[in-house]
C-alpha positions in Angstrom: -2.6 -20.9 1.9 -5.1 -19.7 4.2 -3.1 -16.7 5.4 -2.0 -15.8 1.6 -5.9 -15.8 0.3 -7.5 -14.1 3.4 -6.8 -10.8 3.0 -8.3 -11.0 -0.8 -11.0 -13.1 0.2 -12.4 -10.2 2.8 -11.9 -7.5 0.5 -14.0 -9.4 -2.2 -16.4 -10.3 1.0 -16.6 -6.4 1.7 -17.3 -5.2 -1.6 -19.6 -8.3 -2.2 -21.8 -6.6 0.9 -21.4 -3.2 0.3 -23.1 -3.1 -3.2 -25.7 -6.1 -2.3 -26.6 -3.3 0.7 -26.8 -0.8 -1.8 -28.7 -2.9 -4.9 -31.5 -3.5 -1.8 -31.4 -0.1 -1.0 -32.0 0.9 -4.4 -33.4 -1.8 -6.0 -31.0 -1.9 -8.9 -30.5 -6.1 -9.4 -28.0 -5.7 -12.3 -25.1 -9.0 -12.0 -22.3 -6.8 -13.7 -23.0 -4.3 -10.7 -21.6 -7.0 -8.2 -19.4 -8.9 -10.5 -17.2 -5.2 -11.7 -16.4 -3.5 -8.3 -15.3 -7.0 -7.3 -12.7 -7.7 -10.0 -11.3 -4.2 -9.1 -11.0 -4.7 -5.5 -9.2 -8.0 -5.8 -6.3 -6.8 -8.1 -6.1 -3.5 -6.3 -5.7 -5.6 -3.1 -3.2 -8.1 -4.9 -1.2 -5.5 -6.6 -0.6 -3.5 -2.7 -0.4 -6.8 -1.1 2.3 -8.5 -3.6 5.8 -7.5 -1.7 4.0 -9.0 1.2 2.7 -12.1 -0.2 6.1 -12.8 -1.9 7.6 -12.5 1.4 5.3 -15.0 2.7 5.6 -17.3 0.1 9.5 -16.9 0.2 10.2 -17.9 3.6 7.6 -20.8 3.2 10.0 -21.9 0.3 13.2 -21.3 2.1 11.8 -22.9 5.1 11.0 -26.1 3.1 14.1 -26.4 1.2 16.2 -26.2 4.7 14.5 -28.9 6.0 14.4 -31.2 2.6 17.4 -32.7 3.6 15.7 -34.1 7.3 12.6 -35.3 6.1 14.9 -37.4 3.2 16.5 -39.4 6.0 
C-alpha cells in the first residue's frame, strides 16, 4: 500500500509547498488556491501512473492467489 500511494502522496506534498512558498511570498491566503492545484496534480499523477500501479497491484494479486493454496494447509 505504501509503495502504491507514495508516489501521489509526494506530488500532493510538492505542490502543497510550492503554492504555501508562494501564498508567503505574496501574501495571497485564499484555501481554493492550495486545495485546486492539488486536485490537479493528483489525477494527473494517477492517470500517468495507472499502467504502473495496475502492474503493481496485479502481481500482488497473482502472487497471493499462487500461494492461497499453502497458507489453506
Amino acid at each position: 500500500m505504501l509503495i502504491l500511494s507514495l508516489p501521489v502522496l509526494g506530488v500532493s506534498l510538492l505542490v502543497g509547498l510550492v503554492i504555501s512558498v508562494l501564498q508567503a511570498t505574496t501574501q495571497v491566503q485564499e484555501q481554493s488556491l492550495t486545495f485546486v492545484p492539488k486536485i490537479i496534480a493528483v489525477f494527473v499523477t494517477l492517470a500517468v501512473l495507472a499502467p504502473w500501479l495496475i502492474k503493481i497491484m496485479l502481481n500482488f494479486t497473482t502472487r497471493l492467489y499462487a500461494r492461497l493454496p499453502s497458507i489453506m494447509q
